[in-house]
C-alpha positions in Angstrom: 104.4 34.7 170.9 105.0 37.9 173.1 106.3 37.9 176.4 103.8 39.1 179.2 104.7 41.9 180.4 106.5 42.2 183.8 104.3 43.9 186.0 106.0 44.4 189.2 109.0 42.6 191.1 107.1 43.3 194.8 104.7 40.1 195.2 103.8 40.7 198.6 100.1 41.0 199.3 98.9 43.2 202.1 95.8 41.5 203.3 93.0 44.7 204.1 90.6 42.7 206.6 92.7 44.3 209.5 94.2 47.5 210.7 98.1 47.8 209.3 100.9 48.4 211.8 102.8 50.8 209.9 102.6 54.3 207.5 100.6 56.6 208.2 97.8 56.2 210.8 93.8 56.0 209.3 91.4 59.1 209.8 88.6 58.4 212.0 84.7 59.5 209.8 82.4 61.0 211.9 79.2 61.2 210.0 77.4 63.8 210.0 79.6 66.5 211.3 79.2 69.8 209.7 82.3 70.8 210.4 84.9 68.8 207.5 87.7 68.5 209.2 85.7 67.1 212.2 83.7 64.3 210.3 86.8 63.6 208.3 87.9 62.9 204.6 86.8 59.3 202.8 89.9 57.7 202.1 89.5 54.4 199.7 93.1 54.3 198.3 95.2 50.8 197.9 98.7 52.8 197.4 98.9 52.8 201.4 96.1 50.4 202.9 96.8 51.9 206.4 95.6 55.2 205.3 92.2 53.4 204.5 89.3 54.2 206.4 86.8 53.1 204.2 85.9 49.5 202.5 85.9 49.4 199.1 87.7 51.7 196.1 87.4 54.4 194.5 85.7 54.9 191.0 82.8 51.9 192.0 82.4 49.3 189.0 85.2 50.9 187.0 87.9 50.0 189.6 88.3 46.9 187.8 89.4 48.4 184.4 92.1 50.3 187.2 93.5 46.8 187.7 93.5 45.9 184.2 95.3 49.3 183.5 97.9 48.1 186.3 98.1 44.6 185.4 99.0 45.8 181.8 101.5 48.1 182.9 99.8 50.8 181.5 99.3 52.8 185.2 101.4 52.9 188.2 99.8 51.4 191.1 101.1 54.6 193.0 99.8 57.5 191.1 97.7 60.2 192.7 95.6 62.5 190.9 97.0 65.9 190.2 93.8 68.0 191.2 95.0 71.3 189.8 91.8 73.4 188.5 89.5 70.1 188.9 87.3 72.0 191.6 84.1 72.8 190.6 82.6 75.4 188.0 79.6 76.1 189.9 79.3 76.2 193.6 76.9 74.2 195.8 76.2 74.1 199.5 76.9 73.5 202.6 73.1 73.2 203.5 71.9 72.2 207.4 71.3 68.2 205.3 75.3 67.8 205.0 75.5 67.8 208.5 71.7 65.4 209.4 73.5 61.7 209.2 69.5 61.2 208.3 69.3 62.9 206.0 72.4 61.9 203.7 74.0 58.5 203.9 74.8 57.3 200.1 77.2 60.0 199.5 80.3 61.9 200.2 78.3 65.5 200.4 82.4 66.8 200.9 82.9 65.0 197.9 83.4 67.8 195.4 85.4 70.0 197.9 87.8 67.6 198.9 90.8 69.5 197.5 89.5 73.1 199.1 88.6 71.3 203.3 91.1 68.8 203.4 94.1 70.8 202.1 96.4 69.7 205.2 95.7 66.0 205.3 97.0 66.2 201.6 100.3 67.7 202.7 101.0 65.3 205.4 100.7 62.9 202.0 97.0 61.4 202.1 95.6 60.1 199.2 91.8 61.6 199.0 90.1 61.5 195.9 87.1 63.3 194.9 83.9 61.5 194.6 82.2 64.3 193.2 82.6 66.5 190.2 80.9 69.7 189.1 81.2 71.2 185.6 79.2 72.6 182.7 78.1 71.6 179.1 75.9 71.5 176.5 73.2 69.1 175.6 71.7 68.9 172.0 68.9 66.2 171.5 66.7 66.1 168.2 63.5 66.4 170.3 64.6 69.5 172.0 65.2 71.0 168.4 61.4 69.6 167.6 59.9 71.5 170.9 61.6 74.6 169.7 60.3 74.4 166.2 56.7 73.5 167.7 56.7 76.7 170.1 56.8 74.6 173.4 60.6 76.0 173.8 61.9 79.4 173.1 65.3 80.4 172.1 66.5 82.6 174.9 70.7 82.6 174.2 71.0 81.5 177.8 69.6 78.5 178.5 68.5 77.3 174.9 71.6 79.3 172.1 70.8 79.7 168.6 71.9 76.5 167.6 69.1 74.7 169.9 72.2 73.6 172.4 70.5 73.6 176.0 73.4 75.0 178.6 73.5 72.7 181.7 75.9 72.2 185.1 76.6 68.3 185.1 77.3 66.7 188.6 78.7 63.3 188.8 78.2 61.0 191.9 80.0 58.3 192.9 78.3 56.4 196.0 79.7 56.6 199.2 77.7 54.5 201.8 77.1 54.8 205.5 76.7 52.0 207.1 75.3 52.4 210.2 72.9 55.3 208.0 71.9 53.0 204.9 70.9 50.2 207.3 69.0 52.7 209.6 67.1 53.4 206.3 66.0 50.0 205.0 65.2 49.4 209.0 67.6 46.8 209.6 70.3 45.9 211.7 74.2 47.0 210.7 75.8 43.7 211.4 72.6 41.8 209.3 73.3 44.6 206.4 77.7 43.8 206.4 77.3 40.1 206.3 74.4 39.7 203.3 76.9 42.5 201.9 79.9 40.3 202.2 78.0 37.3 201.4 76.1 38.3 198.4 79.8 40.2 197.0 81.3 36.6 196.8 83.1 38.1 200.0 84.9 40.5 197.7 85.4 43.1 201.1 86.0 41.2 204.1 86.4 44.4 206.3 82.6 44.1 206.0 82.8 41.1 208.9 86.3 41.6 210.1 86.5 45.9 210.6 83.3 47.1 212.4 85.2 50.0 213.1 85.0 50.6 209.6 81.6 52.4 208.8 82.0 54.0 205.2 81.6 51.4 202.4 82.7 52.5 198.7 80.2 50.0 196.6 80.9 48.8 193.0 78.1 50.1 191.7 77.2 52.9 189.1 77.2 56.3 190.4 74.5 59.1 189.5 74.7 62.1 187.0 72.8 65.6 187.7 71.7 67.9 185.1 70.8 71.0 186.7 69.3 73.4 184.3 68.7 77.5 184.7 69.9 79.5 187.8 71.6 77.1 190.1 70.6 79.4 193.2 66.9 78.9 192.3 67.0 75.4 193.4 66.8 76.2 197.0 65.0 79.8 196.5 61.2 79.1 198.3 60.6 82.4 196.1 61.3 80.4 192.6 59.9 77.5 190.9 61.7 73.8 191.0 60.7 71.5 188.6 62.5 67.7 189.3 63.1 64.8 187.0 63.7 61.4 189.0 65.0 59.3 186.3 66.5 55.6 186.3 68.7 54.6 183.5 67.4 52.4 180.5 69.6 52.1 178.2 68.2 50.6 175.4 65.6 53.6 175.4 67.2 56.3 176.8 69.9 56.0 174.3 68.8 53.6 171.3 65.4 54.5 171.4 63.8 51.0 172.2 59.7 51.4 171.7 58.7 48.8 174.6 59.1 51.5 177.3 58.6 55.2 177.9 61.8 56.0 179.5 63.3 58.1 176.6 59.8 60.0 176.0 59.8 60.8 180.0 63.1 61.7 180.2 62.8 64.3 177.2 59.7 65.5 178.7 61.3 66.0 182.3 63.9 68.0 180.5 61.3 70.2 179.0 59.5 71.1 181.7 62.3 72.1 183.1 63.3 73.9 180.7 60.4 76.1 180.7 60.1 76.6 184.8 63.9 77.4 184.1 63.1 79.9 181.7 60.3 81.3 183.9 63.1 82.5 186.5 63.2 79.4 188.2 65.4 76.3 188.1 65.3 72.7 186.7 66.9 69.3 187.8 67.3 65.7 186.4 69.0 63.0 188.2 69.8 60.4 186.5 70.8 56.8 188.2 72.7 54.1 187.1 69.7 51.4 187.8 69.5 49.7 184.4 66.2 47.4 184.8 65.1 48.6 188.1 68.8 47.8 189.3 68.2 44.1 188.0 70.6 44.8 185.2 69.8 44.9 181.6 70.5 41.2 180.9 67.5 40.5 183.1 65.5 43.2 181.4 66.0 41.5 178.0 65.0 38.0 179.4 61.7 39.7 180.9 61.2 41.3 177.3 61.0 37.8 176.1 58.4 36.2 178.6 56.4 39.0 178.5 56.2 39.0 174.1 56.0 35.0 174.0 53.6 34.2 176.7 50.3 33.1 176.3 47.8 35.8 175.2 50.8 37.9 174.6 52.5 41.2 176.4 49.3 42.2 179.0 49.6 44.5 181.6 48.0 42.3 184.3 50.7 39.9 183.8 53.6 42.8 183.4 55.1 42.5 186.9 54.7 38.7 187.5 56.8 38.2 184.3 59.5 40.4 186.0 59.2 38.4 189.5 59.2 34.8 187.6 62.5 36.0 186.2 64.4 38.1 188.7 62.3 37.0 192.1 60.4 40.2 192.4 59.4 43.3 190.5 62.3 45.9 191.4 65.6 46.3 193.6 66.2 50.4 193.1 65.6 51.3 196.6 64.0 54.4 196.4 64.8 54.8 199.8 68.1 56.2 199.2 67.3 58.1 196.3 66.5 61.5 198.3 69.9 61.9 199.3 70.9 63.8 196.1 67.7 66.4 196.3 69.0 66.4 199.8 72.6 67.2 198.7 71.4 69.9 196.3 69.4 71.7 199.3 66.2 71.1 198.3 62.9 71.1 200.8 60.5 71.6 198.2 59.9 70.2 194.5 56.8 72.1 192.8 56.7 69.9 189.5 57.7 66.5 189.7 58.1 65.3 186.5 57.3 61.4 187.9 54.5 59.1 188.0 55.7 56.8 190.2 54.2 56.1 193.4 57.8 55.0 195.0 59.7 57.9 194.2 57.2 59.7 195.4 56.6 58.5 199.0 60.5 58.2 199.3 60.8 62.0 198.3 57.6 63.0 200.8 59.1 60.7 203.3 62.5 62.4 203.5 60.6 65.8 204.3 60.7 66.8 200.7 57.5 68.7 199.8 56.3 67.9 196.4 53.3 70.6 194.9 52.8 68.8 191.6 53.1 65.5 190.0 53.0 66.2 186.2 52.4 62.7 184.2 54.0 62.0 180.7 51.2 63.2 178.0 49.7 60.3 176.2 51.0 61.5 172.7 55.0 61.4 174.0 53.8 57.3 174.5 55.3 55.0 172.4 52.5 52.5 170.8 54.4 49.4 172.0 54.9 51.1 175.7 50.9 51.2 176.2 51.2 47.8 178.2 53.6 49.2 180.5 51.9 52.4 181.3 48.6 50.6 182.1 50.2 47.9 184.5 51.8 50.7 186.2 48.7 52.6 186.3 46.8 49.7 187.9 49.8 49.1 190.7 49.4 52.6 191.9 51.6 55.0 189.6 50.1 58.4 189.2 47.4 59.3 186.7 45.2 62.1 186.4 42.2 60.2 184.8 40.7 57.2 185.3 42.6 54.2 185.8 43.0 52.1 183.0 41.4 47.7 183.1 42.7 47.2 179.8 45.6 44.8 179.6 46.5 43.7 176.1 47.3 46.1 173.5 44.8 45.4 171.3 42.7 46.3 174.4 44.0 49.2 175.4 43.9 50.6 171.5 40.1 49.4 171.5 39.5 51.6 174.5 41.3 54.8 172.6 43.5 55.0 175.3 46.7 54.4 172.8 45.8 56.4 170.0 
């Protein structure tokens, strides 16, 4: 049998629930400023807990596989990232919304610049990490290749190459919370917001109840990824089209294909459209959020999946949502609330295709003082045959549609009516 390895001969644990009386001295945040240096860097490291003045870690939900690699030995509790040519490919604001503390409060909208506005607080030997990167790829997905072949995509060698690769900028997001702000938002009070917080964490972060002068929370949750397709410039040009794609991640679709749902189909179809308003000298944008199951998490999702098939009368849209509720105590926890803050980060004050047929991302965009022109619904040929059910309960709670609303609630219902074929 091996020997565990020795991980470190210091066993002294520095308790974070209040201020440190040593090293150097925390950085007061001031949300809101436009001004950097004035509102302050996020600092979230454990290397020096004095520097801290934010609750949480870095790197959200995969801070644990950090202290796996330091349990193991494998990383140095210490290390700070060398940031040498890390900054980003493409470059995005300031716009007037970095500096509304209204407008932004689940992210760090210095989060990509970190390394270019806080140069001298990383001299005097500050750890601040970016919670934001910018860089660019390629995307190659067999239904892009099949839009191209069909004529509904052309091969331009700029945004679509030869080979059918589309040429994106990629944004990733890690959430950065303000308290006082995301409270303000779901119109409740700070203190009631910390506690349920610390309560509801298995008090993972007592500096929720113990620091109030501690305003920035670093959640473990999934962060967001942007795809921003065409002339990044467009996005905030009133002169140029903007065509937006609100998506939250499903797995099992997006990836594997699972028929029971449309998210794939819509997030292909967002893509393409815009792809083409790219293509027509304007710009394109999908967001994508790490909200598996409506932020119920997929294990839930699965569990629904099975009421909903073996109940009686089987999968029916008029019993769609109650299914979810009888499961996960109610119908969806993504918060569309605080979903605007990337559009808002991006600079955006008008969308003229959303690529969405829901009803709550689309009062949270209007709401945040987002114009939205056109709600484009997924065609009823990109609809899986098993997904019918879903698009019809959706239909009847209020999602978008076009047409006529559909009654139909079983499958065999809704093919009866012609609406799946």
């Amino acid at each position: 049998m091996e020997n565990p390895k020795k991980v470190s001969s210091h066993k002294h644990i520095v308790l974070t629930s209040h201020p440190g009386k040593s090293g150097k001295k925390s950085v007061s945040v001031h949300w809101g400023e436009s001004d950097p240096i004035k509102r302050g860097p996020i600092i979230g490291t454990l290397a020096n807990p004095n520097q801290r003045n934010a609750i949480g870690t870095h790197s959200g939900s995969y801070a644990v596989y950090r202290a796996l690699a330091i349990a193991s030995g494998a990383l140095q509790a210490n290390h700070r990232a060398d940031l040498t040519n890390t900054s980003p490919v493409v470059h995005i604001g300031p716009y007037p919304s970095w500096a509304d503390a209204n407008k932004i409060v689940s992210l760090d909208p210095f989060g990509a610049i970190v390394g270019e506005v806080f140069p001298s607080f990383y001299e005097e030997g500050y750890d601040i990490r970016p919670t934001i990167a910018v860089t660019k790829a390629h995307i190659n997905m067999p239904e892009l290749q099949d839009s191209v072949a069909k004529g509904r995509l052309q091969v331009d060698g700029q945004i679509i190459k030869n080979n059918g690769n589309l040429v994106v900028t990629k944004v990733a997001i890690d959430p950065v919370w303000y308290l006082p702000g995301i409270a303000k938002r779901l119109n409740i009070e700070e203190s009631d917001l910390r506690r349920i917080l610390f309560q509801q964490t298995g008090g993972m972060f007592p500096e929720l109840v113990t620091r109030p002068d501690l305003h920035v929370f670093l959640p473990p949750i999934g962060g967001t990824t942007i795809y921003l397709i065409g002339d990044v410039a467009a996005i905030t040009d009133p002169n140029r089209l903007l065509a937006v794609r609100v998506h939250d991640e499903c797995n099992g679709s997006d990836v594997f294909g699972s028929d029971i749902c449309t998210c794939r189909p819509y997030l292909v179809h967002g893509i393409e459209v815009c792809v083409q308003t790219a293509q027509a000298g304007g710009a394109g944008v999908i967001v994508y959020f790490r909200k598996e199951g409506r932020a119920l998490g997929e294990v839930t999702k699965f569990l629904v999946y099975n009421a909903r098939k073996r109940q009686e009368g089987g999968d029916r849209a008029d019993a769609y949502f109650a299914r979810t509720e009888c499961v996960a105590g109610l119908q969806d926890m993504r918060f569309q609330e605080l979903m605007p803050d990337v559009l808002h980060w991006l600079g955006i004050t008008r969308i003229d295709r959303l690529v969405s047929m829901s009803d709550m991302k689309y009062n949270a965009i209007t709401n945040s003082g987002i114009e939205v022109i056109q709600r484009i619904p997924i065609p009823d040929d990109w609809i899986p045959e098993d997904a019918w059910v879903e698009i019809a309960a959706k239909q009847a709670a209020g999602y978008y549609t076009p047409g006529e609303v559909p009654t139909a609630t079983t499958l065999a219902e809704i093919k009866g009516r012609g609406l799946g074929d």
